[in-house]
C-alpha positions in Angstrom: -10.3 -11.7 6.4 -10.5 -8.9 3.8 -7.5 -7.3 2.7 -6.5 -3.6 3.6 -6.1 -1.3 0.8 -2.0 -1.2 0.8 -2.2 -5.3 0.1 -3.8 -4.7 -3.1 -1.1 -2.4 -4.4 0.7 -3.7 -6.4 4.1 -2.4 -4.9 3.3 -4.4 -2.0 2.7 -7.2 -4.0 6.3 -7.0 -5.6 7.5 -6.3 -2.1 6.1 -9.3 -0.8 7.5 -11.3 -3.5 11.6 -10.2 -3.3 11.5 -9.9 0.6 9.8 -14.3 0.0 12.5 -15.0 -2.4 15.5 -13.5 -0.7 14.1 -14.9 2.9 13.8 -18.5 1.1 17.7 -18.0 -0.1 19.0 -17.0 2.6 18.1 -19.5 4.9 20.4 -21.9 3.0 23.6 -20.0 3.8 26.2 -21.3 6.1 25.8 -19.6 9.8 28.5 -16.7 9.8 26.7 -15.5 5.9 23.2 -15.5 7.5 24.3 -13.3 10.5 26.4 -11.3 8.4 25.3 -10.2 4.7 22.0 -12.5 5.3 20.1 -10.5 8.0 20.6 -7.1 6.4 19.8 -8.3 3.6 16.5 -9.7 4.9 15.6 -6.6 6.9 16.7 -4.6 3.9 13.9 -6.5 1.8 11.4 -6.6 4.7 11.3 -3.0 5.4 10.4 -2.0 2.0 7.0 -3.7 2.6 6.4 -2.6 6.2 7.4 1.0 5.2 4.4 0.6 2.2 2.0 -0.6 4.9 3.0 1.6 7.9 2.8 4.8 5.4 -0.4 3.6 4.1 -2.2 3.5 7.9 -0.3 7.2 9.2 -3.7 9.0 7.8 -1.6 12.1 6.5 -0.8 12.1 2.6 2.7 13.8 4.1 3.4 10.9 5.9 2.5 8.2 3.3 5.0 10.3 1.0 7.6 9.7 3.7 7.5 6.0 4.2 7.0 5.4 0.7 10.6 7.2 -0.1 12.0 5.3 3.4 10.9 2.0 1.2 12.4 3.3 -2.3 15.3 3.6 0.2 15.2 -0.1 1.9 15.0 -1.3 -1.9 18.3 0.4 -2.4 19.9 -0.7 0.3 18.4 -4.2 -0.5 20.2 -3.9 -4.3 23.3 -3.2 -2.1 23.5 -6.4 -0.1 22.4 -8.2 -3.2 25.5 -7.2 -4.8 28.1 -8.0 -1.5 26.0 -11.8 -1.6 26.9 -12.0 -5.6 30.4 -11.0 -5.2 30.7 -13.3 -2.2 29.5 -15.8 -3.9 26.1 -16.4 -1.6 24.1 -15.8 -4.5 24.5 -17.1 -7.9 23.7 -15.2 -11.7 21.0 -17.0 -12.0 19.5 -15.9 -9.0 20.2 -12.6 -9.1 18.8 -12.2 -12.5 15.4 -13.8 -10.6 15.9 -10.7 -8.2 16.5 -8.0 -10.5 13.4 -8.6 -12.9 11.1 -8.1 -9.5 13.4 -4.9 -8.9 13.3 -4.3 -12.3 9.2 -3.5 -12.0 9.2 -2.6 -8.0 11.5 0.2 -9.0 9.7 2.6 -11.4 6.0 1.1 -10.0 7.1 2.6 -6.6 8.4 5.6 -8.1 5.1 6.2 -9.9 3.1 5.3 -7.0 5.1 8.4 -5.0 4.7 11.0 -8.0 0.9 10.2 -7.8 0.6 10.4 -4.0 3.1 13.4 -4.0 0.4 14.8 -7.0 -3.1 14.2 -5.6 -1.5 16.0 -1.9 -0.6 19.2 -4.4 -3.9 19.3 -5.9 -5.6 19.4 -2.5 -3.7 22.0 -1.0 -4.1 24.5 -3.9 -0.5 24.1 -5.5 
């Protein structure tokens, strides 16, 4: 099966990778973590990707524009419950640091990736 265009971004890529990583984490937390801080945390992470891949299918550049800042605002709700996991001790430093260097890239790559969607829709309606 080939893969559609939004799997070969790299954003997606990164998303892929942190939503993998935090999944793989949290499934070793006690019950009452996972149902708590775990499955926001996961969906937090999750939706980042779906958003990139839901925007990317919509057909309108305005759409794609909105998903993609709904996923820039998943990944900061995902550094969020990173942080409550860290200070509840769920996560260590050493995994966190893991976490951050994928955020440290998704970040401004997702950021980019918006300015040049919210650029190429500006030069085709004239502005």
């Amino acid at each position: 099966m080939s893969k559609a265009n939004f799997e070969k971004l790299r954003i997606y890529q990164l998303s892929e990778s942190l939503a993998d990583k935090i999944w793989h984490a949290v499934v070793r937390w006690d019950n009452f973590s996972k149902t708590t801080v775990g499955k926001q945390l996961v969906r937090a992470a999750d939706s980042i990707g779906a958003n990139i891949s839901e925007g990317s299918g919509r057909g309108s550049s305005q759409d794609y524009r909105r998903f993609l800042r709904i996923s820039r605002g998943s990944l900061y709700e995902t550094l969020h419950w990173l942080r409550r996991a860290y200070m509840r001790k769920l996560l260590n430093a050493s995994e966190i640091k893991e976490l951050r260097a994928i955020i440290a890239e998704l970040s401004p790559t997702l950021n980019a990736y918006l300015g040049s969607v919210s650029k190429s829709v500006s030069k085709t309606q004239g502005d």
